[in-house]
ZADOTI-937173 format. One record per residue (C-alpha): residue in one letter; x, y, z. Coordinates in steps of 0.2 Angstrom, whole numbers, plus 5000, padded with zeros to 4 digits. Layout:
<residuo: a, px: X, py: Y, pz: Z>
...
***
This chain:
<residuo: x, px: 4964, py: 5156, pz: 4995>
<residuo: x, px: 4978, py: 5158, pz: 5009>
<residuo: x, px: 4982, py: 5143, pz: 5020>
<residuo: x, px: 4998, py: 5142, pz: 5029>
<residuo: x, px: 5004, py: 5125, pz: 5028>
<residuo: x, px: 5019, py: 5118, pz: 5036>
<residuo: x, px: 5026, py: 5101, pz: 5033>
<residuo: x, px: 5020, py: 5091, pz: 5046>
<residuo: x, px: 5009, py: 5103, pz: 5056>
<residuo: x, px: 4991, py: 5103, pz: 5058>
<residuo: x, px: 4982, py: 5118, pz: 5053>
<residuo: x, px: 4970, py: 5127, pz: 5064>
<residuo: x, px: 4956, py: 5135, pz: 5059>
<residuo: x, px: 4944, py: 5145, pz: 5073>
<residuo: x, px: 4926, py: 5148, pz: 5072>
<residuo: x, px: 4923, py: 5164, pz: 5079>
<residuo: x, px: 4908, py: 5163, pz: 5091>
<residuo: x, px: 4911, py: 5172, pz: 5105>
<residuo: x, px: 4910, py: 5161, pz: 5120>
<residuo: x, px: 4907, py: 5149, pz: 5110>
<residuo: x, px: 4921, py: 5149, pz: 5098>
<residuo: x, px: 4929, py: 5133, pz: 5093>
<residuo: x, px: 4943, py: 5128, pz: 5083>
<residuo: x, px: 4944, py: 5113, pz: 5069>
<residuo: x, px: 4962, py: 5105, pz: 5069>
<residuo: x, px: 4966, py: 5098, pz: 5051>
<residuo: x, px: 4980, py: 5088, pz: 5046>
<residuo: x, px: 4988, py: 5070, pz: 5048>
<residuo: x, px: 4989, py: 5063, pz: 5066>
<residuo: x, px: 4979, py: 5072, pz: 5075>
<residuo: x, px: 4967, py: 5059, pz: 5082>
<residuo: x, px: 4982, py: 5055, pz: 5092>
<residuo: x, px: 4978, py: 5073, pz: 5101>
<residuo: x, px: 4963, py: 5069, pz: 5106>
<residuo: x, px: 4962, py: 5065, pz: 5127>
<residuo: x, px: 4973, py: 5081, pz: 5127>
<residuo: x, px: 4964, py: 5093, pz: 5119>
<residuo: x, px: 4950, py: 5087, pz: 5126>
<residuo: x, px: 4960, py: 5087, pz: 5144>
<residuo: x, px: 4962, py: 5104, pz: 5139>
<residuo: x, px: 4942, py: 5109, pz: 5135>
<residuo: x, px: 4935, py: 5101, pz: 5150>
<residuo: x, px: 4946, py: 5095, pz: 5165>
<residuo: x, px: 4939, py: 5080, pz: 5173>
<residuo: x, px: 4923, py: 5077, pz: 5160>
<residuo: x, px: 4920, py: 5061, pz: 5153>
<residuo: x, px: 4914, py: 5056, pz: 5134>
<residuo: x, px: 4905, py: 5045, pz: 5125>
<residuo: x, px: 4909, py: 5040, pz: 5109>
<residuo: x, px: 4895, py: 5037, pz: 5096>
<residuo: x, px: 4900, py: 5028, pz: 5079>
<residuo: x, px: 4896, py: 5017, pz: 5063>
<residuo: x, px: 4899, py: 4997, pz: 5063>
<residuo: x, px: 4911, py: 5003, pz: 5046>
<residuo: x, px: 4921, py: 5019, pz: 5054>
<residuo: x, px: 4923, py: 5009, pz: 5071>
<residuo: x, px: 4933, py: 4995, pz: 5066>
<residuo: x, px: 4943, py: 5006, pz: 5056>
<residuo: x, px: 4947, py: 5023, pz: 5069>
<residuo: x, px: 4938, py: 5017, pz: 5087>
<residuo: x, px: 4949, py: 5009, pz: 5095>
<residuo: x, px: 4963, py: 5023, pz: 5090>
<residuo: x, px: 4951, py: 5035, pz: 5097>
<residuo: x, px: 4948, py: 5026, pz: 5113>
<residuo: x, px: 4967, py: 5026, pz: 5116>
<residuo: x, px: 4969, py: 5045, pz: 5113>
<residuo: x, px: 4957, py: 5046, pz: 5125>
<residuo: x, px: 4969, py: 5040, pz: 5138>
<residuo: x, px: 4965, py: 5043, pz: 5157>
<residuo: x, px: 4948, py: 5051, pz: 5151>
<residuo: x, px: 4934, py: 5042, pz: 5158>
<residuo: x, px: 4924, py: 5032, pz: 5141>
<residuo: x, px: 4907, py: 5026, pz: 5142>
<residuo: x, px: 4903, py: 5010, pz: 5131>
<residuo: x, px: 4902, py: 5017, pz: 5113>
<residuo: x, px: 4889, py: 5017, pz: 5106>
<residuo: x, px: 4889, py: 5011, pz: 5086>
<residuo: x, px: 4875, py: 5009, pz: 5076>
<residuo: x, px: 4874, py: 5004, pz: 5056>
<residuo: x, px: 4879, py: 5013, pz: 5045>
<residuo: x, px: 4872, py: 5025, pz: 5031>
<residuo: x, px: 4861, py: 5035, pz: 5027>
<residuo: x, px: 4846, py: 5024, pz: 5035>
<residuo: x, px: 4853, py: 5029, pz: 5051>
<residuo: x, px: 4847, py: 5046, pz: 5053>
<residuo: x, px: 4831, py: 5039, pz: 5060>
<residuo: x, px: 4818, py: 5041, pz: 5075>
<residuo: x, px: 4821, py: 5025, pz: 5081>
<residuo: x, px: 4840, py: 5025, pz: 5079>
<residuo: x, px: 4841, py: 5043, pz: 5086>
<residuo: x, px: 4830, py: 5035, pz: 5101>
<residuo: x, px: 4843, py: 5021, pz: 5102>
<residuo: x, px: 4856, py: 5032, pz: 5105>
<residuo: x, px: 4849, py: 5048, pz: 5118>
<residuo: x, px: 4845, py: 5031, pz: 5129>
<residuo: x, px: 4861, py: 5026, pz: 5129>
<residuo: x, px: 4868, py: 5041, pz: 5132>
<residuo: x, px: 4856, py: 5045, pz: 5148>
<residuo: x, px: 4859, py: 5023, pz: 5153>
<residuo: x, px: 4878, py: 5027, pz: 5154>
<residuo: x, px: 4875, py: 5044, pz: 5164>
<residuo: x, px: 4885, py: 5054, pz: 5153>
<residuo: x, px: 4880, py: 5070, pz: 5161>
<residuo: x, px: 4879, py: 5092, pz: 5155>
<residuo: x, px: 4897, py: 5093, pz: 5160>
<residuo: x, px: 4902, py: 5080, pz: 5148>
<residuo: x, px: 4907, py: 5076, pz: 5130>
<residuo: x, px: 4899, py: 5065, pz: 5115>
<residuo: x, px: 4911, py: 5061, pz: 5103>
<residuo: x, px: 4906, py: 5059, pz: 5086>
<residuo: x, px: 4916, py: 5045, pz: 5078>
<residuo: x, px: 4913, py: 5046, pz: 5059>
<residuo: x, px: 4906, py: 5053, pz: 5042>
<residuo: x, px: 4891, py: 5065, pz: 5042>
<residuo: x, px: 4878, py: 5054, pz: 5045>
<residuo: x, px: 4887, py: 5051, pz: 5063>
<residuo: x, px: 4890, py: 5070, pz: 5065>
<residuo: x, px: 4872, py: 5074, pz: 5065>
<residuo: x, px: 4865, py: 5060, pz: 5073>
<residuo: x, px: 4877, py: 5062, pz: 5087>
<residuo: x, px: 4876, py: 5080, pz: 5086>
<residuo: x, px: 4856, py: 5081, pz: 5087>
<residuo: x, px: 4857, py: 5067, pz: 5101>
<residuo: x, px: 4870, py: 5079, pz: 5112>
<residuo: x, px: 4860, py: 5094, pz: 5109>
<residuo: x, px: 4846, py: 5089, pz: 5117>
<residuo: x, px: 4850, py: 5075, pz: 5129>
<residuo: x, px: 4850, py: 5082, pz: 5147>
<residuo: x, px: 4846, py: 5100, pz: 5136>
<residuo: x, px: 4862, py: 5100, pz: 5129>
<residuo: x, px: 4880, py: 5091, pz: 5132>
<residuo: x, px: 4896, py: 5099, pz: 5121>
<residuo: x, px: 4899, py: 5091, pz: 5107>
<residuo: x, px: 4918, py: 5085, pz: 5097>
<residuo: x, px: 4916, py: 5081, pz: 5080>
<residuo: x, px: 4930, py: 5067, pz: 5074>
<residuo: x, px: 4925, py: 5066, pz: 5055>
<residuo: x, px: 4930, py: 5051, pz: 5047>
<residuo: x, px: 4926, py: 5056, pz: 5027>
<residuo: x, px: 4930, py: 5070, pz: 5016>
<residuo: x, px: 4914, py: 5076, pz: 5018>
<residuo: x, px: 4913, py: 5076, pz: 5034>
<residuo: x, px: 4931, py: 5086, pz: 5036>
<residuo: x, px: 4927, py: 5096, pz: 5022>
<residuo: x, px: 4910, py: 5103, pz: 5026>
<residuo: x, px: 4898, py: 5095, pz: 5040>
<residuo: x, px: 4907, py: 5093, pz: 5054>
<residuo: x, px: 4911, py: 5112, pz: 5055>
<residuo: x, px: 4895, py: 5125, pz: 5060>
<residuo: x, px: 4887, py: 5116, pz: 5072>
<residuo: x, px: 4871, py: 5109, pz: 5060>
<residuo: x, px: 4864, py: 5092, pz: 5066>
<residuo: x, px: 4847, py: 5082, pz: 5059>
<residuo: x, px: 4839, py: 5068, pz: 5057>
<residuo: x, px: 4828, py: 5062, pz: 5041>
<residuo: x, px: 4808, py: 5061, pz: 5042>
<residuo: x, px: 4798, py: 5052, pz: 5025>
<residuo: x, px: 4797, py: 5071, pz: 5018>
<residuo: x, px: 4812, py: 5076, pz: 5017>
<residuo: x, px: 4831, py: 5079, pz: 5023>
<residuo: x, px: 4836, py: 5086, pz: 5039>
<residuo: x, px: 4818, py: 5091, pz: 5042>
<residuo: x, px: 4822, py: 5088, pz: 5063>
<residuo: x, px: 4836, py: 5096, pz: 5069>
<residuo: x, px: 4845, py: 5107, pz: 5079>
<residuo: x, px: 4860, py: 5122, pz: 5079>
<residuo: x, px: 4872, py: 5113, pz: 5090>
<residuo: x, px: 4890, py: 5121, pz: 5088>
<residuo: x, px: 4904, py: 5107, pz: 5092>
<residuo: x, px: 4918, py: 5113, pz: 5105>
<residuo: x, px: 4932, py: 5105, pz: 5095>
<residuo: x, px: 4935, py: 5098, pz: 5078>
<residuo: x, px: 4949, py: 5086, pz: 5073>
<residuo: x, px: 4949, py: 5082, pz: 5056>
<residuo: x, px: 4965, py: 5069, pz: 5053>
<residuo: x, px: 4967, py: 5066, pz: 5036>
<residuo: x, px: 4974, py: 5048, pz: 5040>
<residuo: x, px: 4954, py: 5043, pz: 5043>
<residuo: x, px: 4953, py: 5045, pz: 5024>
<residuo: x, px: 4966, py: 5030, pz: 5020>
<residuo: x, px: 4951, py: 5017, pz: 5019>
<residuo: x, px: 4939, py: 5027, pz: 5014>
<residuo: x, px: 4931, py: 5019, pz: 4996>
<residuo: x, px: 4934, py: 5031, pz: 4982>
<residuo: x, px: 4916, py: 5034, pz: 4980>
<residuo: x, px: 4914, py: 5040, pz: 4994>
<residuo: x, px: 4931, py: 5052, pz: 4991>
<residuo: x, px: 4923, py: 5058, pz: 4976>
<residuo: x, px: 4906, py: 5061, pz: 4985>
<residuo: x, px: 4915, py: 5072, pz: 4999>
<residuo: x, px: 4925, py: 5083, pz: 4985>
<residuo: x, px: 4911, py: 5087, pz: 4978>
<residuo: x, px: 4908, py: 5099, pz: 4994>
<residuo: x, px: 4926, py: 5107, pz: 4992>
<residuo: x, px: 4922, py: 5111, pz: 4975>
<residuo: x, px: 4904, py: 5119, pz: 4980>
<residuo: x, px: 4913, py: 5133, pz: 4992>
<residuo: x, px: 4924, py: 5136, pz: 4977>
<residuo: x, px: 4909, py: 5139, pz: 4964>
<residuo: x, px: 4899, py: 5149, pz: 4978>
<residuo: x, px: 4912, py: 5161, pz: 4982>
<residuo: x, px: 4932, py: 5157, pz: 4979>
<residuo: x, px: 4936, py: 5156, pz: 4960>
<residuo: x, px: 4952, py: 5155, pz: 4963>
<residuo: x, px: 4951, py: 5140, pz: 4974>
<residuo: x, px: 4939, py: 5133, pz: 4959>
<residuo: x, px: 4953, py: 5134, pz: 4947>
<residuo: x, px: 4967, py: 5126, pz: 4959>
<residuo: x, px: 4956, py: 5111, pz: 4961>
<residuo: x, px: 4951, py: 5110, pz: 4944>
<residuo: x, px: 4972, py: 5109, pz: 4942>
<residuo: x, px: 4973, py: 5096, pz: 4959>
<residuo: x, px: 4959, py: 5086, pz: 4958>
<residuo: x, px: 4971, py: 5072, pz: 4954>
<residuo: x, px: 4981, py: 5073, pz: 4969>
<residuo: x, px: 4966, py: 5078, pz: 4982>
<residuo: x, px: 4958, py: 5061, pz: 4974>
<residuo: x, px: 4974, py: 5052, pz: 4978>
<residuo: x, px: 4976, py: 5058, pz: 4994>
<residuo: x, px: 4990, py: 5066, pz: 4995>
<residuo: x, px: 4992, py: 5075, pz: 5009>
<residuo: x, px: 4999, py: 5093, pz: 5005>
<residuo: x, px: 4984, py: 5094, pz: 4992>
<residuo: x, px: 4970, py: 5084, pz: 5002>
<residuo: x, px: 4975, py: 5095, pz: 5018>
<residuo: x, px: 4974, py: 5110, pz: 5008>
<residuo: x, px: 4960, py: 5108, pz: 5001>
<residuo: x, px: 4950, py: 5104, pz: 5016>
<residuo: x, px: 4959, py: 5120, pz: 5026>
<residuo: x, px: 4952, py: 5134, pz: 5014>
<residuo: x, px: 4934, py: 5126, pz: 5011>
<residuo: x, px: 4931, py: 5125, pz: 5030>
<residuo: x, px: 4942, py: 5144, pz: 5031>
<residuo: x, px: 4927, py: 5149, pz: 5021>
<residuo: x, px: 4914, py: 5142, pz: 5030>
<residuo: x, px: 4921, py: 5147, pz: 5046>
<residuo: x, px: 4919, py: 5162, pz: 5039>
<residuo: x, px: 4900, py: 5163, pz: 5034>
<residuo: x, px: 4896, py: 5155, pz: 5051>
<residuo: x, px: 4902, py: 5168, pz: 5060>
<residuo: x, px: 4894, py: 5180, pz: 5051>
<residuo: x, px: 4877, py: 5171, pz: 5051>
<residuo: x, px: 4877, py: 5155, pz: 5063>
<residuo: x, px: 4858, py: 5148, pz: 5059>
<residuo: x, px: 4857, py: 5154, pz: 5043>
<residuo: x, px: 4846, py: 5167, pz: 5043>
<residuo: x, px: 4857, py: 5175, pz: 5028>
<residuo: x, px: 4872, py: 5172, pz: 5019>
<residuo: x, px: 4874, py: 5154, pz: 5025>
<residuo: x, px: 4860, py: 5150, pz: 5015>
<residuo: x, px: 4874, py: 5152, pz: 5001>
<residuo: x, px: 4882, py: 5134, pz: 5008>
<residuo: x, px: 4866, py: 5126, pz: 5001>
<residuo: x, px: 4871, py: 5127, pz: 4981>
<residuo: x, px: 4864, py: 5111, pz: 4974>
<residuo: x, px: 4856, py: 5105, pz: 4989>
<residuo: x, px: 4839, py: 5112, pz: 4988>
<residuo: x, px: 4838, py: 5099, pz: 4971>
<residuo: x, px: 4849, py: 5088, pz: 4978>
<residuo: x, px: 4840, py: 5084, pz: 4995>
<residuo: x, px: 4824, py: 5082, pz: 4985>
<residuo: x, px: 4833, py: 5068, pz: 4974>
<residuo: x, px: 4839, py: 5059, pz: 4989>
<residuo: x, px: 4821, py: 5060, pz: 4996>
<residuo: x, px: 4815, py: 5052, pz: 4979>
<residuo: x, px: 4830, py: 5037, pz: 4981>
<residuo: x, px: 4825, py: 5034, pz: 4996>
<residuo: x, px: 4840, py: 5038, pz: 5006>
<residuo: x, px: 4848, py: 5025, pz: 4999>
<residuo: x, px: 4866, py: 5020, pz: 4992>
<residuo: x, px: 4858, py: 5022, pz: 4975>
<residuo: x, px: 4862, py: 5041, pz: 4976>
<residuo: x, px: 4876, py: 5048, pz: 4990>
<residuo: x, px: 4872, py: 5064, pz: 4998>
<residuo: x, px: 4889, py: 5071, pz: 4989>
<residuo: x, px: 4881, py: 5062, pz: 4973>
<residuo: x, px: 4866, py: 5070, pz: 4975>
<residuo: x, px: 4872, py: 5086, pz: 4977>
<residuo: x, px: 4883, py: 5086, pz: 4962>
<residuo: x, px: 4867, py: 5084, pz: 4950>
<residuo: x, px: 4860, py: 5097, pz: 4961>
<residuo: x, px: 4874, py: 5110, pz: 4959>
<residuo: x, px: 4874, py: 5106, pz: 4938>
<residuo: x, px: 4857, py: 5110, pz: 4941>
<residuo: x, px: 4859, py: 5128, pz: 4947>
<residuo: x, px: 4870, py: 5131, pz: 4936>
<residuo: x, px: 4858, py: 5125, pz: 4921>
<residuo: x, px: 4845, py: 5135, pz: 4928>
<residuo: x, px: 4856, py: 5149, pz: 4930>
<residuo: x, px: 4861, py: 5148, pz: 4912>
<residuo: x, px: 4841, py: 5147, pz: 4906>
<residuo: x, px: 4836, py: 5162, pz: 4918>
<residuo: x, px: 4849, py: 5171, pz: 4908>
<residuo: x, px: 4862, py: 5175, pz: 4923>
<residuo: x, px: 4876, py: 5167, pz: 4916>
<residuo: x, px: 4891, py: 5167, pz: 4904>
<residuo: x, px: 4907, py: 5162, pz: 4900>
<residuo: x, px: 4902, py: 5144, pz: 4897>
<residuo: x, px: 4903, py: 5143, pz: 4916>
<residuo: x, px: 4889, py: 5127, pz: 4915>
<residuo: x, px: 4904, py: 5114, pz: 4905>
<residuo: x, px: 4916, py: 5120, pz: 4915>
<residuo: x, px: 4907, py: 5114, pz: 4930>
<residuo: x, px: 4899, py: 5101, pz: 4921>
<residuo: x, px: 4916, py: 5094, pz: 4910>
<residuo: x, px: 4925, py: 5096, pz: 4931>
<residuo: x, px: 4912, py: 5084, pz: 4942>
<residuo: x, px: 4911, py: 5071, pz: 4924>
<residuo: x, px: 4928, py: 5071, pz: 4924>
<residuo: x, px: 4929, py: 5063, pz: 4941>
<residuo: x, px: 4915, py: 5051, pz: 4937>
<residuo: x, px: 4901, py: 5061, pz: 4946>
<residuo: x, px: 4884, py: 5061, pz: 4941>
<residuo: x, px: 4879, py: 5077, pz: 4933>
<residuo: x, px: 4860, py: 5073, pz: 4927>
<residuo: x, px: 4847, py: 5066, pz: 4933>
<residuo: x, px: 4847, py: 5053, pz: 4921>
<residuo: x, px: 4865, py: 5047, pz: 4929>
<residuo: x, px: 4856, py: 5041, pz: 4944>
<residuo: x, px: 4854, py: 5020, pz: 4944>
<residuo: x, px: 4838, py: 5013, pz: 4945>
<residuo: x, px: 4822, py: 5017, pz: 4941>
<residuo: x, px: 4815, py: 5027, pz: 4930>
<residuo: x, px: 4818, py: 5048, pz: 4931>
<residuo: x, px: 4806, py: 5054, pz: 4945>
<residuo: x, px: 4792, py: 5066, pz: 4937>
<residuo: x, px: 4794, py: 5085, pz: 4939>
<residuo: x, px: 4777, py: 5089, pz: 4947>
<residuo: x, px: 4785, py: 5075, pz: 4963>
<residuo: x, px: 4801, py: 5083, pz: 4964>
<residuo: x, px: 4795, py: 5100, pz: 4967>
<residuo: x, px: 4783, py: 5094, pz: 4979>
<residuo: x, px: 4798, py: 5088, pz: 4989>
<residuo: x, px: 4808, py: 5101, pz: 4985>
<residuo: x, px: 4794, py: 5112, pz: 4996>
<residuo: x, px: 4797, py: 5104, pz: 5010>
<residuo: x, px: 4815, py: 5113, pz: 5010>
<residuo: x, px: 4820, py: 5121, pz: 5024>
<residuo: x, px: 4823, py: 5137, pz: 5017>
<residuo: x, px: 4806, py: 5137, pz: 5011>
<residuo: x, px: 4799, py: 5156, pz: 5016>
<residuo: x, px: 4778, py: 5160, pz: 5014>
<residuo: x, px: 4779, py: 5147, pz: 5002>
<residuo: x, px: 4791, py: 5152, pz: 4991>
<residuo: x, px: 4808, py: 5143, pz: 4985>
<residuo: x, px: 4824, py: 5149, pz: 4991>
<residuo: x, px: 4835, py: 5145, pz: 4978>
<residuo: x, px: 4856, py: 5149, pz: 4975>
<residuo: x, px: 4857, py: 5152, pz: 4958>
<residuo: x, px: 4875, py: 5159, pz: 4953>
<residuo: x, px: 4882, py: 5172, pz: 4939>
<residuo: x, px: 4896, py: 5163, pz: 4936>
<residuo: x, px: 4911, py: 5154, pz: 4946>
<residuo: x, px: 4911, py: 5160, pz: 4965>
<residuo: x, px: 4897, py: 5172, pz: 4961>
<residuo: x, px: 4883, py: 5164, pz: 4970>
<residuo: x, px: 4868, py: 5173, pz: 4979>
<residuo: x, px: 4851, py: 5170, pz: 4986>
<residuo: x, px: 4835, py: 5171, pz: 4977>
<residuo: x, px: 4817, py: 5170, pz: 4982>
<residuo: x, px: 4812, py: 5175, pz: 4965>
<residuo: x, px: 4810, py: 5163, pz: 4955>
<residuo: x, px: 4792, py: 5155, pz: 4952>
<residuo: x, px: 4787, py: 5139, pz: 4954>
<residuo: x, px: 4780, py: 5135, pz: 4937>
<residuo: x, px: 4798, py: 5140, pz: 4929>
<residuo: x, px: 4806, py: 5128, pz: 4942>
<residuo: x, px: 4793, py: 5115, pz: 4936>
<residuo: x, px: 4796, py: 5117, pz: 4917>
<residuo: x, px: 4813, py: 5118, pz: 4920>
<residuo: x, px: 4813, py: 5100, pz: 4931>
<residuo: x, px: 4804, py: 5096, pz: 4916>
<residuo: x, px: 4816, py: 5098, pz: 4905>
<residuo: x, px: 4829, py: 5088, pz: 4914>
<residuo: x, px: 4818, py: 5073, pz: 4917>
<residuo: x, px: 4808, py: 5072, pz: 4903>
<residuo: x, px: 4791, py: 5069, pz: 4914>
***
């Protein structure tokens, strides 16, 4: 877990790509950068910035005046959430796009949280067959985790993400000032994605958070800046070993093979945030971990006792609402993943903190009795 961190410097982190490479600039201030370091990336191109009704009264017009003499189409903001990552909102925004002749040499900018990123993203990867891309996330979540290795998506009635391309951004800023409005639930939601990277590989970072999480939550910047450099250090990481996640990328998914499935069941709703979602989904690993035998050391309460404590849902039973969806559904939905390989479940299971791995191995009826057992149907 090294970061250099200077008072009052940004800290740059490059994804090695070849060609392609990119580098994600995290710190305070750096929206302010923008029209610059764009300046710099493409001389003479002109961007069009795509954002939330939420995020743009907060950051767009900011990000329109970094953009100084840089030519902006109108932006184009839809609503926000989760509902957003839709055909016909997706259809809304390529035409808006192709209507303000934003053309290959050209930029979209995505203005906000991760639901902006991949609609955005998706909407410049394939719009005149491919514009670049600058990611400009706007929540933890977003800075921490999927503004960085070049995912985008859309959501269809089966399941998360199910359309989508690999659409690597040409530039990241992640300002840490974005996060001063954002709602504490949606702070919470975004750690929980810091705290995955720790539990799939870093245990060190585990434990530092597990000893800052009280200062990341009340964004301070030294501790919020830091713990957004060495989750995306690490994921930089896995990406350049394994861009479309053919491998050890699949590791990034802890909790999110359960946790896309819960979402699914809520409806991608504000019931259950992606961040929240995937906190029951990483306690659920964990459990099965534990029940499959591979772990120890009272790793589950420490995970379990770490997410609680920050006033995460960690069962199923914490979601509001209905009643706790049945076992048999869950699964279903859960085969729609797209990790899914001749049928069978891809699963990251872990041995203990920063121990995770990849498994194809486990059957479907222990998955099912397992669900089970944590639904009670």
């Amino acid at each position: 877990m090294t970061v250099p961190l200077r008072a009052g410097e940004p800290i740059i982190v490059n994804v090695a790509l070849g060609e392609r490479s990119y580098d994600i600039v995290i710190g305070r201030g750096v929206l302010a950068s923008l029209g610059e370091r764009i300046a710099a990336l493409r001389p003479r191109a002109r961007a069009a910035i795509v954002s939330d009704e939420t995020v743009a009264r907060h950051c767009l017009a900011a990000a329109q005046s970094a953009l100084g003499d840089i030519g902006a189409a109108a932006p184009v903001i839809v609503p926000p959430g989760e509902g957003s990552k839709s055909f016909p909102v997706f259809e809304r925004v390529c035409e808006a796009l192709i209507d303000a002749r934003i053309e290959r040499g050209d930029l979209v900018i995505a203005l906000g949280g991760g639901v902006i990123g991949d609609l955005a993203g998706l909407a410049a990867s394939i719009v005149r067959r491919g514009i670049r891309l600058v990611q400009m996330p706007t929540t933890l979540l977003a800075q921490v985790d999927s503004s960085v290795g070049g995912k985008t998506g859309i959501n269809t009635p089966q399941g998360k993400n199910l359309v989508g391309t690999f659409h690597q951004p040409s530039l990241v800023l992640a300002d840490t000032d974005c996060l001063a409005t954002l709602p504490p639930r949606q702070l919470r939601a975004g750690y929980v994605e810091a705290a995955k990277y720790g539990l799939i590989a870093d245990a060190a970072y585990f434990g530092w958070l597990e000893q800052n999480v009280s200062a990341v939550l009340a964004k301070d910047a030294a501790a919020l800046t830091r713990a957004i450099a060495v989750a995306v250090q690490g994921k930089a990481a896995i990406v350049a070993r394994d861009e479309t996640e053919t491998g050890d990328r699949m590791l990034l998914n802890l909790g999110h093979t359960f946790g896309h499935a819960l979402e699914a069941w809520a409806g991608f709703s504000d019931r259950l945030l992606h961040g929240e979602a995937v906190a029951i989904g990483i306690c659920l690993a964990f459990r099965l971990s534990e029940r499959l035998g591979l772990l120890g050391n009272n790793s589950v309460a420490r995970v379990e006792t770490h997410l609680a404590a920050i006033d995460l849902p960690i069962r199923i039973a914490d979601i509001p609402g209905a009643p706790a969806p049945d076992a048999a559904a869950l699964l279903k939905i859960m085969g729609q993943d797209k990790k899914v390989r001749g049928g069978a479940l891809t699963l990251i299971l872990a041995r203990g903190i920063g121990e995770a791995f990849i498994t194809r191995d486990v059957a479907a009826k222990t998955v099912l009795d397992f669900l089970a057992s944590q639904t009670g149907r």
